[in-house]
C-alpha positions in Angstrom: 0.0 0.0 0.0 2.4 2.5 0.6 4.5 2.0 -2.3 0.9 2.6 -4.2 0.8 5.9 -2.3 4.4 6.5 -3.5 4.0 5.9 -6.8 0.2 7.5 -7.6 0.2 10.4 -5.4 2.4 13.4 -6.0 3.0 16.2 -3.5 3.8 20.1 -3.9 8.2 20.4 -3.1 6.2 22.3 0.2 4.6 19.3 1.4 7.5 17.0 0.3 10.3 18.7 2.0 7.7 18.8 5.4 7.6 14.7 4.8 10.5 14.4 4.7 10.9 15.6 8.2 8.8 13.6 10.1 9.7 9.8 9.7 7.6 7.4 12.4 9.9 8.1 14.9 8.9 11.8 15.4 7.8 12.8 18.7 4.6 15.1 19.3 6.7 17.9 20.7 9.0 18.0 17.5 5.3 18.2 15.5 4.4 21.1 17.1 7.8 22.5 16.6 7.4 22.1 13.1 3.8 23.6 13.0 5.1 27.3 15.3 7.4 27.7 11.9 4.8 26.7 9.4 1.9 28.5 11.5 -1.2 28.3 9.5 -1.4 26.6 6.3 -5.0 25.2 5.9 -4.0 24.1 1.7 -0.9 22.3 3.3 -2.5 21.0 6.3 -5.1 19.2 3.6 -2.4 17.6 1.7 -0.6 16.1 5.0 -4.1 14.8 5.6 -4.3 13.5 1.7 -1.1 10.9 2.7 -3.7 8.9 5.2 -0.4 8.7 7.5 -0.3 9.2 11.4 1.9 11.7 12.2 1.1 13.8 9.2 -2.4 13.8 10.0 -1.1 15.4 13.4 1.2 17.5 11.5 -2.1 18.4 9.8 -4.5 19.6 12.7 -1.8 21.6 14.1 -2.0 24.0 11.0 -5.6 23.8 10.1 -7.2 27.0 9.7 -10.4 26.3 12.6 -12.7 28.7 10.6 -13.2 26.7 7.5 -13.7 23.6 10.4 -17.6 23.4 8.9 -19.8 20.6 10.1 -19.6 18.6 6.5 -15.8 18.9 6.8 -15.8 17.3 10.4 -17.8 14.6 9.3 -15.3 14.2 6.4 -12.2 13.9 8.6 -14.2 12.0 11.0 -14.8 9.6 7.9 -11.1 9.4 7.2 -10.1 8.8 10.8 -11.6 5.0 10.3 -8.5 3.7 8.2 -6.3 4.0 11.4 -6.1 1.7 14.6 -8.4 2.5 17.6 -5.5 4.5 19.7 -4.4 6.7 16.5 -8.0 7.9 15.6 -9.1 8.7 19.0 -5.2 10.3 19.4 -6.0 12.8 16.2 -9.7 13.6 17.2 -8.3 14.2 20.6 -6.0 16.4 19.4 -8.0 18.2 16.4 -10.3 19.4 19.9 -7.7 20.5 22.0 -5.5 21.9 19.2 -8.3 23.5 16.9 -12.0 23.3 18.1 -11.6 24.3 21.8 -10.0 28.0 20.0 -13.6 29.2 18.4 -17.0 30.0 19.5 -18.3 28.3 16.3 -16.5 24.8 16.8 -17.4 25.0 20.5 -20.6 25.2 19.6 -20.4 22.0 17.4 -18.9 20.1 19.8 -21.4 20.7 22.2 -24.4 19.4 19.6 -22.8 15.9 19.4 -23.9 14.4 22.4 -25.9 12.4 20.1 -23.9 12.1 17.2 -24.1 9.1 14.8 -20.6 9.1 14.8 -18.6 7.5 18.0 -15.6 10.1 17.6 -17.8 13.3 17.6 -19.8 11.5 20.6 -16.4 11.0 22.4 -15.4 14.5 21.6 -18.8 16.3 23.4 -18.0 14.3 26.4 -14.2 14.7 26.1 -14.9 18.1 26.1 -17.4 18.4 29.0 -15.1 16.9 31.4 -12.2 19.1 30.1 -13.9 22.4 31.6 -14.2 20.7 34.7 -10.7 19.2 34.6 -8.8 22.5 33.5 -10.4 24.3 36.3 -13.3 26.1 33.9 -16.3 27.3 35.1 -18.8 24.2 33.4 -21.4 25.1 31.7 -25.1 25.1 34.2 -25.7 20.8 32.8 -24.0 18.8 35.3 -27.7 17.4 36.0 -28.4 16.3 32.6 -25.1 15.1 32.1 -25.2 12.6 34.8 -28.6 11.3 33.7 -27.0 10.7 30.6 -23.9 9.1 32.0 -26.0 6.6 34.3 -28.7 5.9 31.1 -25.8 5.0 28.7 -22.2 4.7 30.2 -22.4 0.7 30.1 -23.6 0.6 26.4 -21.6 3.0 24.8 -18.5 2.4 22.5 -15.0 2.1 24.0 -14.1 5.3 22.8 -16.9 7.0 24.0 -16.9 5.5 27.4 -13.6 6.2 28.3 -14.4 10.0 27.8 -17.8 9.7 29.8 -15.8 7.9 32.7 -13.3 11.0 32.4 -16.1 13.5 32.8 -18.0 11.3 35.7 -14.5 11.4 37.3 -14.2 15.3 37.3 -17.7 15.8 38.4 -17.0 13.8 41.6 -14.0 15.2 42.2 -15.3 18.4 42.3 -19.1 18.6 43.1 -19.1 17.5 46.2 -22.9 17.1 46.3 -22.8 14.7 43.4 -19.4 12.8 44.6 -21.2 9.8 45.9 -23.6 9.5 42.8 -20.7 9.7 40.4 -18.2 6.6 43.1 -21.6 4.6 42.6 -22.2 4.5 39.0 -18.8 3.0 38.6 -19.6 0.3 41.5 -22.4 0.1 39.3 -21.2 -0.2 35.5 -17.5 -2.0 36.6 -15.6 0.2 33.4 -12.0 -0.5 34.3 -12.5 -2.1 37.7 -9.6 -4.5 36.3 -7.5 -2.5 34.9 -3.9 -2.3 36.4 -2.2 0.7 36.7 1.3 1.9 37.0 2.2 2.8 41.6 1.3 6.5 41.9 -1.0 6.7 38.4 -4.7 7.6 38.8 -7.0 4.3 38.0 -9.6 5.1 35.4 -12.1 2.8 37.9 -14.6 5.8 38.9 -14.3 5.2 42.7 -10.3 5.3 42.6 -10.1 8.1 40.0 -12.4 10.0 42.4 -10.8 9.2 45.7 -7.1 9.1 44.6 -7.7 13.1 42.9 -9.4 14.5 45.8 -6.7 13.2 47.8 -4.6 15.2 46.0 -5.8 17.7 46.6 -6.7 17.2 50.0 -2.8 17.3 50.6 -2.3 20.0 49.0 
């Protein structure tokens, strides 16, 4: 396949000599490196995208230009997300919403009407976001009430990818509303997501009533 790629699809000297500096190996720091110089290149960051490759596609969001981020164009990237592995799609639509549709009122607001999304990376991406505010200290939107009725309707049917960012929002509520701590510690008693999951001495478990007690100890101590 990728001698197919070499072979059939030609690339401007721009997006060549950019290629050409970011073999497999590259680390995400070095990406963003690359992207301060380029800054925004929305034509360029498209033809990254065109190589269907990993760390171009990263390369890619990085230097999008957010405002011609339309609906139909999500749902087209979305789309072209599905040729990678589990970990590198939700990786790029992780990082297209920290790196692009956090930065504008517009893309906020599309984020926030996918809570019922037909697609699993958009669906991920509202609840990503949702437990975001709460995690980076934001004042949360006034929908902490509907959000946990959603969580305890559909947490235990949801995709992987969408349940890991549900758990992550559950977590933050608990941690910190303290009125709703004790709803949030039971609906992972109650579900079981990532009850067996080991994790690393001194890492926070992704198990709702560990995440929750384990991050307001920390804080506790501090």
């Amino acid at each position: 396949m990728e001698e197919k790629k070499d072979t059939e699809v030609k690339h401007s000297t721009k997006a060549e000599t950019i290629l050409s500096q970011i073999p497999s190996t590259t680390k995400l720091g070095d990406l963003r490196k690359i992207a301060k110089d380029i800054k925004k290149d929305h034509e360029l960051a498209m033809e990254l995208w065109s190589t269907e490759d990993f760390r171009p596609r990263l390369l890619a969001v990085l230097i999008m230009d957010k405002k011609l981020l339309s609906q139909n164009v999500l749902d087209q990237l979305d789309n072209d997300m599905k040729i990678h592995p589990f970990k590198e799609r939700t990786n790029i639509m992780d990082w297209l919403m920290a790196n692009q549709l956090t930065k504008d009122k517009k893309t906020i607001a599309l984020m926030e009407s996918w809570e019922n999304s037909r697609s699993a990376l958009q669906r991920r991406t509202y609840w990503y976001y949702q437990g975001r505010l709460r995690w980076t200290g934001q004042t949360p939107p006034d929908n902490t009430a509907d959000l946990l009725s959603a969580l305890e309707a559909n947490l235990a049917q949801e995709e992987p990818e969408v349940q890991w960012a549900m758990n992550f929002t559950a977590g933050w509520i608990g941690i910190y509303d303290e009125k709703n701590r004790a709803r949030c510690i039971e609906l992972g008693e109650k579900t079981g997501l990532y009850k067996d999951e080991r994790v690393a001495k001194g890492c926070t478990p992704n198990y709702l009533p560990g995440f929750i007690k384990t991050e307001v100890n920390k804080r506790l101590s501090n």
